[in-house]
N, C-alpha and C positions, 0 to 999 in steps of 0.2 A: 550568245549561245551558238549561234552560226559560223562564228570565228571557230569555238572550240571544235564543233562537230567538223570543219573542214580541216584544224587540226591531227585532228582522233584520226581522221579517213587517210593522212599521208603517214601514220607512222606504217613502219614493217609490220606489227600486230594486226592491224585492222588488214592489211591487203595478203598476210599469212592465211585470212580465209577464202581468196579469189584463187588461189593454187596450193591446196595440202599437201602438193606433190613435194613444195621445196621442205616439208617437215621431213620426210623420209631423204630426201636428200642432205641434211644436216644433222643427221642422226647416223648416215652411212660416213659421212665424214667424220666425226667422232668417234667412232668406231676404227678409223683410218688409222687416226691421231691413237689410239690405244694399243694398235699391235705395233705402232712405231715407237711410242715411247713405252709400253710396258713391256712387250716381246722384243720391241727391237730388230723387228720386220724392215729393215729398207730406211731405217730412221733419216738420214741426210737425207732423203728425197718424199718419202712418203710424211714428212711432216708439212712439208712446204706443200705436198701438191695436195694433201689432207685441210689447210688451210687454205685454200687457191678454192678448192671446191668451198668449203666455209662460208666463202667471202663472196662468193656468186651467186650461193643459192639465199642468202639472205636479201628481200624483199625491200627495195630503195635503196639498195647499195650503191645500186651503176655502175660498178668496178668495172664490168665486162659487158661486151653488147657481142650477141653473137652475129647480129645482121651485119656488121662492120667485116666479117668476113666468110657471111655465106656464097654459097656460090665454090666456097675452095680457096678464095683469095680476098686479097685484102681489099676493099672499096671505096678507094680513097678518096672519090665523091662527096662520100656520106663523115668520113672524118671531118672534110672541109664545111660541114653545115649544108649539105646538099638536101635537097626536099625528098622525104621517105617517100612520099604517094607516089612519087616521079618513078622515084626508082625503081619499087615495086611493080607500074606498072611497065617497066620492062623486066621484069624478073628474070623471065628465059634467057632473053640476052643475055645475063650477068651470068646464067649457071645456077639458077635459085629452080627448085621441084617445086611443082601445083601447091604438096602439103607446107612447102616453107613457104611463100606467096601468104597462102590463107592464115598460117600462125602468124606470119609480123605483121599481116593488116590488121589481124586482131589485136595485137598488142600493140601496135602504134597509131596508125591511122583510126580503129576508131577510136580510139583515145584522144582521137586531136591532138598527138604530138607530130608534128612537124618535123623536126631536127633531133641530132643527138647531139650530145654533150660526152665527148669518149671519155672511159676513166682512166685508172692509172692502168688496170689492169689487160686495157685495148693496147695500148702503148707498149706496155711489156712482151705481149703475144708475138708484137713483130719478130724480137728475136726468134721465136718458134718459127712463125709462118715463113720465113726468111733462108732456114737454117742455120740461122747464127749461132745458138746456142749450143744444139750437139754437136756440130764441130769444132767449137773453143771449148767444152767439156774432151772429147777425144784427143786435144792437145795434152789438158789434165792425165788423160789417162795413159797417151802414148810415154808421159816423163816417169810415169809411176809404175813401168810394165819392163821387164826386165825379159829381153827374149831370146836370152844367152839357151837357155833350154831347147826353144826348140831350132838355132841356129845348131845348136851342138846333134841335135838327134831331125834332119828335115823329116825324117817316115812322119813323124808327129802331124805334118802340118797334113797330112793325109786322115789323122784321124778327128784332128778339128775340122776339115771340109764334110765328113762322112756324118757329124754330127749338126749339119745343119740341114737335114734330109727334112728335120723336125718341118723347117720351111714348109719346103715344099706340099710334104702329102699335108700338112694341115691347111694349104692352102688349097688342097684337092677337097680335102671334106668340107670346109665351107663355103663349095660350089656349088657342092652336093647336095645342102641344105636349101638351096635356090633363095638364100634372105640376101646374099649378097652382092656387088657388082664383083669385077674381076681385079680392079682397084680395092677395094676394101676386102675381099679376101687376101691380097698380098699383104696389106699390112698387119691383117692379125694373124698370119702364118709368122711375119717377122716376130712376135714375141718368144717363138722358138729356138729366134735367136741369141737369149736371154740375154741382151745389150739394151738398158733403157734408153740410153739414148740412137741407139740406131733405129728402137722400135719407132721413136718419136720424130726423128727425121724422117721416116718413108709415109709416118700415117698422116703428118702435116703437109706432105706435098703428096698423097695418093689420095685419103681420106680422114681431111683433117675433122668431119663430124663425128668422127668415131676414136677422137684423140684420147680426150677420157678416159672411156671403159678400156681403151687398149694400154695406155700409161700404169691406167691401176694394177689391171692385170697382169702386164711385164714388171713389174717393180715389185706385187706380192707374192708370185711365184720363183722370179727369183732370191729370195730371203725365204720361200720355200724350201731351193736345192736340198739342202739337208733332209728333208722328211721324202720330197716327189723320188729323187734318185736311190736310196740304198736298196727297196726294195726290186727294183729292175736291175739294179745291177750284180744282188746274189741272185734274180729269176735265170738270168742271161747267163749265170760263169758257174762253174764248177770251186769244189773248194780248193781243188788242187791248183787251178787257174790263177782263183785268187792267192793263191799262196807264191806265187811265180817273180825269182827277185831277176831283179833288171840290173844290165851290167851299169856299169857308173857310167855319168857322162865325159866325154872329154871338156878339155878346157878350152874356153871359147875363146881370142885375142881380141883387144878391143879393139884394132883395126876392121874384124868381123864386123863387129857391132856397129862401128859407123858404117862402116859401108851398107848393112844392111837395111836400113831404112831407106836409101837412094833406092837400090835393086827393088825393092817392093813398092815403093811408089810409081818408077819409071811402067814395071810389069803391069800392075792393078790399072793403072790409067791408061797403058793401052788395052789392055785386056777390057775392062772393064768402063771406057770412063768417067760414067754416072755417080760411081763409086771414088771418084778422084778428092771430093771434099774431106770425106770421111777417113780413107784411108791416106790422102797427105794429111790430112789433121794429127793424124794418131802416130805416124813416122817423125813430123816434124817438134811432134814434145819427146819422143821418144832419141831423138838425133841432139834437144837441150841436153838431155840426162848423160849420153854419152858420150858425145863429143870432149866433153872437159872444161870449154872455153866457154861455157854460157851458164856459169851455175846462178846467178842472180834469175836469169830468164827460165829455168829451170826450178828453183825455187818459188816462182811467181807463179808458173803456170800449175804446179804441184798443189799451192794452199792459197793464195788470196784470188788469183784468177778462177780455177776450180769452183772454191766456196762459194763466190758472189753470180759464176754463171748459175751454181745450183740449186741456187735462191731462186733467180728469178724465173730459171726451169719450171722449178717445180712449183710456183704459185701460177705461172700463166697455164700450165698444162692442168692444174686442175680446175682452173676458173673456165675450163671449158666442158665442164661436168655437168650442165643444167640438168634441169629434171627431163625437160622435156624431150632430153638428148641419151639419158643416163640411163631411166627407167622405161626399158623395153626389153622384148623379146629378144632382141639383136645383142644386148650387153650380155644378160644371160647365157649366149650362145658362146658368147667371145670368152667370157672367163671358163668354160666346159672347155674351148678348144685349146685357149694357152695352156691346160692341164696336157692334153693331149700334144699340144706341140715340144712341151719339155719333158715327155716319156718318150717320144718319136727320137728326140734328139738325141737323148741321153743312150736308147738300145742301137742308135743307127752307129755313135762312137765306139761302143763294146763289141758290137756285132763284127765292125771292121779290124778291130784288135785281133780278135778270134780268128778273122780272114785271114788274115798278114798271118798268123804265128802257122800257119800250113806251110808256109812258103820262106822264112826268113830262120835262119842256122840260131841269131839272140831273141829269144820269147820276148815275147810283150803282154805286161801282164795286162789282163781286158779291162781294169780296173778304169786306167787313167782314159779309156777311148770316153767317158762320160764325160770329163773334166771338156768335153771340145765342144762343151753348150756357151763356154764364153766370161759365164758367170766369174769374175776374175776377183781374189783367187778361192772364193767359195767351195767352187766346183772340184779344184782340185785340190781340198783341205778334205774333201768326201773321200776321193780316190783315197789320199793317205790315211783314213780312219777307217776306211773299211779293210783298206790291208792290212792293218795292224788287226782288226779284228782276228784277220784268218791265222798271220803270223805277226807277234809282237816283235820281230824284229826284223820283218818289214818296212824300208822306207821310198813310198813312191811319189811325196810329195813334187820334187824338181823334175822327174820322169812326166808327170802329171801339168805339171806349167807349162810345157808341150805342146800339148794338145788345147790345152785352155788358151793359151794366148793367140795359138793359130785360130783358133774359135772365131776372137775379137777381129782377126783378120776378114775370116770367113763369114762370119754373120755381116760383116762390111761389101763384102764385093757380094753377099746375096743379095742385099739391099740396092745396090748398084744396077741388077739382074734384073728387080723388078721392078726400079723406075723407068728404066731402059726398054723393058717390056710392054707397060700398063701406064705410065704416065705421062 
């Protein structure tokens, strides 16, 4: 009988009663898992990081230990079998808060565990904590980004910088709110950047306890674009506005094209260079695609490389979902202000369109200044559906990849700005 009863006491069921918190945490996951495969909300990422939460908040898993890298970093002490109490009791040392101290004595020391056993999913994190991952994703993305647009039209790259305003004041309002430090305000202003993976690289090395609720938030919002953007951008423009055809572009020479990825790396990394991972990441898949001479590496980084970083993205980023990390006032705040940070963005793009066309002899319709939230090519699939709304024979799709791709630019060297800053 005592066999059984210490049995019964190690499944998940019996210690589901020592924290009900991880039941609403497996239920918000499910929930993850249903607007990604039934809406089709962010599906490549939010399926993985819908399961990554899953697989964490489930009760004897072990997948994931979050004290392996409280503190901000990795502790590689504690990988190696190092003794918790030890550690603990230097906690401050390490960067561990009074409230973390007292949650993993509870949960380890007096439990009488000793040591950790890391799981798969400590292992996989590295790539996060590292930044490995969203700059071998930004590779993906540089091969698959065509930026013959806004090489052909540069005003553009003015209205993707204008649209990442969203940054900043959202990083003003959740000062404002006093819940936060000045580090974890920067990184949930970056969801304004609507780049998941740039949001992930700044919150992993700024404020990686708040990776989670910011992951979620930047990857539902954007597969929002659609619903958040149309209405601010008829509140902002007139019909006549939106009815406003844009002259064609010129034709871009592929000498352009390579060369441009050099000129934007060399500029960003001095300018910027915090910002050098992310923005040579995104040049040097973007220099596979054009060059000519590298289509094998090109292909590789476009679908088998891609695919397999965004696997393990998105299961380590959500396995950092716990409850005890998830469910708070602080998450709550974060997904209110990623709202706020992808309206900020979206009117700071249109706003400056409307500037420009005071001063410049070819209009610009204000449509595409949205498209410079980054969302790539989402954002600028809105520009052209809303045009055609005002005129069907309106086309501002390529007008609109402009400003979008400078976005991706720009939400990179804002990222840059605030590691440089705060980190």
């Amino acid at each position: 009988m005592e066999t059984i009863i210490n049995f019964l006491q190690q499944t998940g069921f019996y210690q589901l009663g020592s924290d009900p918190r991880m039941l609403i945490m497996i239920a918000i996951s499910l929930v993850l898992m249903v607007l990604a495969i039934v809406f089709k909300f962010e599906p490549l990422l939010l399926v993985t990081i819908a399961f990554g939460m899953l697989l964490t908040n489930l009760p004897g898993a072990e997948v994931f230990h979050e004290i392996l890298y409280a503190g901000g970093h990795a502790n590689w002490s504690l990988f190696g079998g190092g003794d918790i109490a030890a550690f603990l009791a230097e906690g401050e040392a390490h960067g561990l808060t009074p409230e973390q101290i007292a949650h993993f004595t509870s949960l380890y020391v007096d439990n009488g565990i000793k040591t950790i056993t890391p799981g798969l999913i400590d292992y996989l994190y590295l790539g996060v904590k590292l930044g490995i991952y969203p700059c071998l994703i930004f590779v993906g993305v540089g091969a698959m980004t065509d930026f013959a647009p806004l090489i052909a039209n540069p005003k553009s790259l003015l209205l993707g910088a204008a649209a990442q305003i969203g940054i900043f004041l959202t990083y003003v309002g959740t000062q404002l709110t006093g819940l936060y430090s000045k580090a974890e305000s920067s990184s949930i202003g970056i969801i304004g950047g609507a780049d998941g993976p740039t949001a992930i690289f700044v919150t992993s090395k700024l404020a990686p306890q708040l990776l989670g609720p910011i992951a979620v938030a930047a990857y539902s919002y954007m597969a929002l674009v659609p619903v958040i953007q149309p209405p601010i951008m008829r509140l902002l423009t007139t019909e006549k506005e939106r009815k406003i055809k844009m002259v064609a572009l010129r034709s871009v020479s592929k000498t352009e094209k390579i060369i441009f990825p050099f000129v934007v790396t060399i500029f960003v990394a001095l300018l910027v260079p915090s910002a050098t991972p992310l923005v040579g990441c995104l040049m040097l898949g973007n220099l596979f695609k054009e060059c000519g001479v590298t289509e094998r590496l090109n292909k590789t980084v476009q679908n088998e490389l891609m695919n397999i970083v965004t696997i393990f993205l998105g299961i380590s980023v959500g396995a950092t979902a716990t409850a005890s990390t998830f469910l708070s006032i602080k998450t709550i705040v974060i997904m209110l202000m990623g709202v706020v940070a992808f309206g900020c963005g979206t009117a700071g793009g249109v706003l400056l369109a409307k500037f420009m066309n005071l001063f410049t002899k070819n209009k610009i319709n204000p449509l595409i200044g949205s498209a410079g939230v980054s969302a790539v090519p989402m954002a600028a699939r809105v520009s052209q559906v809303e045009g055609q709304k005002a005129d069907p024979s309106n086309f501002l799709l390529m007008h609109a990849m402009g400003p979008n791709v400078a976005g991706v630019i720009g939400s990179a060297i804002a990222a840059g700005t605030l590691l440089a800053l705060f980190g």
